[in-house]
N, C-alpha and C positions, 0 to 999 in steps of 0.2 A: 595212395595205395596202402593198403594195411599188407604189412610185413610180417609180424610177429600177434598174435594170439591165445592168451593163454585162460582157462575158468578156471578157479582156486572155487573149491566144492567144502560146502562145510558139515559139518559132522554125521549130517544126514544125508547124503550127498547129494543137495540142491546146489546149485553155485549161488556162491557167495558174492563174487566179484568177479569183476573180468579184467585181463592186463592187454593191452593190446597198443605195437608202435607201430607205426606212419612213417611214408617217404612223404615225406611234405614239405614245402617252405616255411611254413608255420605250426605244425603241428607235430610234436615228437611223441608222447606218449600217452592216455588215458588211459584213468581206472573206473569202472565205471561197477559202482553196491548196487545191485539189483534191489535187494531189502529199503534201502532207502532212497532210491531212487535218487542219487548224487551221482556226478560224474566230474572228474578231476581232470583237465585237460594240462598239462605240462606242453609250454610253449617253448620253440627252438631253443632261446636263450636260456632257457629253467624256470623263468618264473609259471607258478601253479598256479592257477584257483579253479575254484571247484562251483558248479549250478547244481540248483537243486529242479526238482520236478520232471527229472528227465526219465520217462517211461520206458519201457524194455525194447518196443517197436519205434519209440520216438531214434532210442539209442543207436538199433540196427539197421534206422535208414541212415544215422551218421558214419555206421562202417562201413556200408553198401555204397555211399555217394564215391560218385564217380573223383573229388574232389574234398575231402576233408573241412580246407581252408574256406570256400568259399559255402559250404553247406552250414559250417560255425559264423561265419558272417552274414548269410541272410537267414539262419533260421533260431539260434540262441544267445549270439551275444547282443547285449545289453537290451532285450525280450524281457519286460516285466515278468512273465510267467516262470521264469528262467531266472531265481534270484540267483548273485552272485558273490563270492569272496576270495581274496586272495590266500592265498592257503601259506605256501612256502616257496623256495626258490630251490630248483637242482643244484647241488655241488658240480663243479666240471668234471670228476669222473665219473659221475651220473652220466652227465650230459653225453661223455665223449663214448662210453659205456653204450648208450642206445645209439649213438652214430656210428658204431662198430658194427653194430647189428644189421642196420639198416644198408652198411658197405659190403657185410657178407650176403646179404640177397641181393643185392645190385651186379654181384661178381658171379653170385651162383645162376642170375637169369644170362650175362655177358655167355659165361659159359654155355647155356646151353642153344 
């Protein structure tokens, strides 16, 4: 379920990039460059890497699935067309930072 959403617009005010976190078992964060058609998937643990070739509409059926993890496992990971590389690794207050996030929607829907 996408929890958190954000477009970073750039100077012209197209979006530049998109931030968006996930309640998922395996999926905490992406950032997904529209311009270059890269998307950077940040995994529970922190480790990042990033595909390339992933189109605007490829993108938006990965926020729309009903399921994050299993939309990244049958339809871009390890997909020739979908080259890939490991990028970086989250720090733990990264990590614990967007599981904060993800506990205040979880409390905000408990609520209502």
């Amino acid at each position: 379920m996408l929890v958190e959403r954000k477009e970073i617009l750039n100077e012209d005010g197209s979006v530049g990039y998109i931030e968006s976190v996930f309640v998922s078992e395996n999926i905490l964060k992406t950032t997904y460059f529209l311009g270059s058609q890269r998307l950077y998937i940040a995994f529970s643990r922190g480790d990042t890497y990033s595909y390339a070739n992933i189109g605007p509409e490829f993108y938006q059926e990965f926020e729309d699935a009903e399921s994050h993890g299993q939309f990244f496992h049958k339809r871009i990971n390890k997909k020739p067309q979908y080259p890939y590389r490991r990028e970086y690794k989250l720090l733990p207050y990264e990590i614990e930072g967007f599981k904060k996030i993800i506990e205040e929607h979880n409390t905000e829907e408990d609520d209502e």
